[in-house]
N, C-alpha and C positions, 0 to 999 in steps of 0.2 A: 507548563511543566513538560518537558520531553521524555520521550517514549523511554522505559530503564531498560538496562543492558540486558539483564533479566529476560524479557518480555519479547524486543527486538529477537533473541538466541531462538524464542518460542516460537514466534509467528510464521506462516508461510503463507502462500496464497490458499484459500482455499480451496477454489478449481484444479490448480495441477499439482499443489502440494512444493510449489517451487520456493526457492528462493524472491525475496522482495529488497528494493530500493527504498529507503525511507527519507523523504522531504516534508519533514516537518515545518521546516521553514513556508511551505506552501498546505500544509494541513492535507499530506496527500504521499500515499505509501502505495509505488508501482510495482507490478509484477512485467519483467520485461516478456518472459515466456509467451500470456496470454496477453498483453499488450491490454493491462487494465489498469485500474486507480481507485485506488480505495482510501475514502478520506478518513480525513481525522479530526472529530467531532468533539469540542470539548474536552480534548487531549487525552480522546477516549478511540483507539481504530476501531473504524466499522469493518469486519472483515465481511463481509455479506455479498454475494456473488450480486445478487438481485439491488443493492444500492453500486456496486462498482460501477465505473464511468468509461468508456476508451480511452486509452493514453492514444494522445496526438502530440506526435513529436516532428517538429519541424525541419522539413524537406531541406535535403543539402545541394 
C-alpha cells in the first residue's frame, strides 16, 4: 500500500526538519539535505534518526 497524500504533505526529515524524496518502490524515503534514508517497513516509514542509513549515490 503506498504512502497517502495525506502523510507524504506531513513527513519531513527528522534531523533538519527538511524536505524528503519518497522511493517506495525501493522501500526507502531520502533526505537529500542530510544525505540519509529512511526505510519503509511494512508500508510503515521509520522516521528514526538512529535506524537511518547513508544515501550513497553514484559518482558521475
Amino acid at each position: 500500500m503506498p504512502i497517502s497524500p495525506e502523510l507524504r504533505e506531513l513527513l519531513v526529515c527528522p534531523k533538519c526538519k527538511g524536505e524528503l524524496e519518497f522511493h517506495e518502490d525501493q522501500n526507502e524515503i531520502h533526505c537529500l539535505a542530510c544525505k540519509l534514508v529512511y526505510p519503509i517497513v511494512d508500508d510503515i516509514p521509520t522516521m528514526l534518526i538512529d535506524e537511518a542509513k547513508p544515501l550513497e549515490r553514484p559518482s558521475t
